[in-house]
N, C-alpha and C positions, 0 to 999 in steps of 0.2 A: 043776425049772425052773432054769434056768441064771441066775446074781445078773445075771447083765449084759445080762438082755434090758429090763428097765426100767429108766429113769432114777428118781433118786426124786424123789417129790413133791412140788410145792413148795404151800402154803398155796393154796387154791384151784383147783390147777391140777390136771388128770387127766395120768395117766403118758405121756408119747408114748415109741413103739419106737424102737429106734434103727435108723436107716436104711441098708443098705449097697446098692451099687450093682447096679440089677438087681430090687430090692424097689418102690425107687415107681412108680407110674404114668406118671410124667412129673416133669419139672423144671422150671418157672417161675424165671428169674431165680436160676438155682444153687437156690434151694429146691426140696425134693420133692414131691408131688402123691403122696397114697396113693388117690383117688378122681377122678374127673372130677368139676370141679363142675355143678351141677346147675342152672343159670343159663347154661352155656355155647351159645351159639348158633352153628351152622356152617350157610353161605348152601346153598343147593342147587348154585350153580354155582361155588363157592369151588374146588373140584379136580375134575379134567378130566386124564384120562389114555387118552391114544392110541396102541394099542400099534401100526397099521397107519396107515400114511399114503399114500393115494392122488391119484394124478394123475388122476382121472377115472371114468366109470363103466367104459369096457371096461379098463380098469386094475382095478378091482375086479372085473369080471365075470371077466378072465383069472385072479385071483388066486384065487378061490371053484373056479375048476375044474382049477387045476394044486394045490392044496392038496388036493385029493380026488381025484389023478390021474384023475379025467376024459380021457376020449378027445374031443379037443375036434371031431374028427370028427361024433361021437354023444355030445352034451348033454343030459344029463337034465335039460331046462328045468323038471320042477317042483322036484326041488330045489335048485337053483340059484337060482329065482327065490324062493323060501322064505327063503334066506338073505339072498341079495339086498337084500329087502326090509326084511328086519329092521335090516342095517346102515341102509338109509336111513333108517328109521323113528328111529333113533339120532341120523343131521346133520340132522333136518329139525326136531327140538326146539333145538337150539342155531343152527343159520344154515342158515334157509329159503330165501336165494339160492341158496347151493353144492346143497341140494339138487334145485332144478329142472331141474340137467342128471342126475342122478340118475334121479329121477321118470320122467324123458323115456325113458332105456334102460331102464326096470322096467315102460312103458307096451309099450315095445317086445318085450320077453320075454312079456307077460301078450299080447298080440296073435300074437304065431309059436306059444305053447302051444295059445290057442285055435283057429289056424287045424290044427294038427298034431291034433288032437279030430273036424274034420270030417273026413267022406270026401272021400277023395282024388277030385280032378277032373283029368278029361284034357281034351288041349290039342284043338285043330281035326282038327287029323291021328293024333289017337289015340294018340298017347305021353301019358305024366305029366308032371305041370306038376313044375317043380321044390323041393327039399326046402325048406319054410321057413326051416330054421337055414339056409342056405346062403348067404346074403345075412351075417349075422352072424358065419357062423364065417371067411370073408374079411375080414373088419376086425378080427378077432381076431389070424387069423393076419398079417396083415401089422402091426397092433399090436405083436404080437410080437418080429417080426422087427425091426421102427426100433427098439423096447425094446433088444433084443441090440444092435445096432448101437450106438446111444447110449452103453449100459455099457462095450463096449468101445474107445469115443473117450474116455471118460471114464477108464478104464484108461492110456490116452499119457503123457507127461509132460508136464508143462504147467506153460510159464513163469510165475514166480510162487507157484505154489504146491507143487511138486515144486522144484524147483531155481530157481536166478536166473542170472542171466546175467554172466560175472564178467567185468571191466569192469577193465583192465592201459593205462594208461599207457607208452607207450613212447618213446624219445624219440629221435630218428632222427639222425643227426650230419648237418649241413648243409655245405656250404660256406659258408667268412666271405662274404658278404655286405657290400661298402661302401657307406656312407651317399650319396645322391644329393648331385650338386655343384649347390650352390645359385645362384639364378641371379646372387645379391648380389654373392655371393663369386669366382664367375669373373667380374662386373665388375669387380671391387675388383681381382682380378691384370689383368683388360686394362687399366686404367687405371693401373696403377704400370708395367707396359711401357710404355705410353704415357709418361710421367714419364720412363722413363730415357732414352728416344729423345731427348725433346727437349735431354738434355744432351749427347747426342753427333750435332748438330748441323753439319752443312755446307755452307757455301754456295756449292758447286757448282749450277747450274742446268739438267738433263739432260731427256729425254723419256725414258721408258721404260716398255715395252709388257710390262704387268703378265696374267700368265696363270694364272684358276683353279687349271684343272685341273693346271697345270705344277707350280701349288706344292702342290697337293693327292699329287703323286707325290714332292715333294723332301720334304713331312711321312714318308709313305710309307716312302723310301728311309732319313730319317735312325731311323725309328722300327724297323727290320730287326734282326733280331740282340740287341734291347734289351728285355728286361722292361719296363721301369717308364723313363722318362723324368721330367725337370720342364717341367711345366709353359712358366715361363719360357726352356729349353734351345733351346725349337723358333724363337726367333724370333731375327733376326739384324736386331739394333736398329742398328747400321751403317749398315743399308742405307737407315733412312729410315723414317718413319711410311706413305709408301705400302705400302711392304711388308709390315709388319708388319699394315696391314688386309688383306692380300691373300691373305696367310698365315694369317691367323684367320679367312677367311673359309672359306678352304679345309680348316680346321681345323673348322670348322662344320659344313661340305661331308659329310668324311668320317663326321663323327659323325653324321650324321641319315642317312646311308646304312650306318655300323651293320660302317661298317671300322674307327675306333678307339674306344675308350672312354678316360672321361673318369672319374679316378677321387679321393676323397677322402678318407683314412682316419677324421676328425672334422671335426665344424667349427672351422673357421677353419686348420685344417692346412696343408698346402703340396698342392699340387694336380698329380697325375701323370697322363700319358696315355700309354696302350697298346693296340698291335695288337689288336682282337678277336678271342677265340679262337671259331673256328669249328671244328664238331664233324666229320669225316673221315664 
């Protein structure tokens, strides 16, 4: 005997073997286990292994007769329904719900075997009534068939779980865009034109027959040929504060009919107007 299969002994205690891996029964908390103990209790339903999972009874019935290539044409319904049986007898001790739809198709094969037992009856006119499986092996087959179909939608790729949908920022180059002219702020310029008028002041006393549209073509004419104008350029304070309302109105005029714009690089900037461009 080999010196190293026992530890020795210590004052009351019997020899334990030494343990290598492979030798105990089990390991409790890193300790060995050379025996199950004998007190040990395990419930009836503590483990539950399912090695087939079905959608249904003709989900099992298809499955009991393509595993034993069956001609699903020509069903051996009694052993089919043998088997059958047994599985249900199986879900009906653990969940008696699920197997009432079970029960239901096992009631249905126990009723086509028995009527396949009797002698065949003819119909009025003398032909055979039809096969009993025949009603069954059509829900079968088109069972079937949506089964195939399914698997193979199930096959596609599918967002989420195959791939995801990648998702790129891009960032498109705009034209600058100027900030809208506030309505404060082209006050604030009518009214410092105004201001400078009144310094150049003359007390000549005239009539004169002020026209829209007249000055809406002399804005027009001087705005030709010119990018960007000021603001202040277009009006000719000379002529008098009549004019200068005549002028702004007609400056109005164009801009709400979308012939010039009105433009402002920031607030509180200097304020230019320009021919609108219209697209050819």
């Amino acid at each position: 005997m080999n010196d190293d299969a026992l530890v020795p002994e210590a004052p009351g205690l019997e020899a334990v073997p030494i343990v290598v891996d492979g030798v105990a029964v089990a390991r409790l908390y890193g300790e060995p286990l050379f025996a199950m103990p004998s007190d040990l209790y395990i419930p009836p339903d503590a483990l539950e292994v399912f090695l087939e999972a079905f959608e249904g009874p003709l989900d099992l019935l298809l499955y009991l007769i393509r595993r034993q290539n069956f001609n699903i044409l020509d069903i051996p319904l009694a052993s089919v329904t043998r088997q059958y049986l047994a599985y249900v007898e199986q879900i009906r001790k653990t969940n008696l719900e699920l197997a009432s739809d079970y029960l239901l198709m096992a009631a249905m094969l126990i009723e086509i075997k028995s009527r396949m037992l009797l002698p065949p009856k003819q119909s009025a006119d003398g032909q055979e009534v039809e096969d009993p499986r025949a009603e069954l092996v059509r829900r079968l087959i088109e069972y079937e068939q949506m089964k195939a179909a399914a698997a193979k939608l199930d096959q596609l790729p599918l967002i989420g779980r195959d791939f995801l949908r990648a998702q790129v920022v891009i960032e498109q180059s705009l034209a600058p865009r100027f900030p809208e002219v506030d309505a404060d702020d082209l006050r604030a310029a009518w009214a410092d034109i105004l201001k400078r008028a009144r310094l150049n002041q003359h007390h000549m006393i005239t009539r004169e027959q002020l026209s829209v549209r007249e000055h809406m073509s002399i804005v027009l004419r001087a705005l030709q040929g010119r990018r960007f104008a000021m603001f202040e350029d277009l009006f000719d304070v000379s002529r008098g504060p009549q004019v200068l309302v005549v002028t702004f109105i007609a400056m109005l005029e164009l801009a709400r009919e979308r012939l010039l714009e009105v433009t402002q690089a920031e607030a509180f900037a200097p304020i230019y107007v320009r021919l609108a461009y219209t697209p050819a």
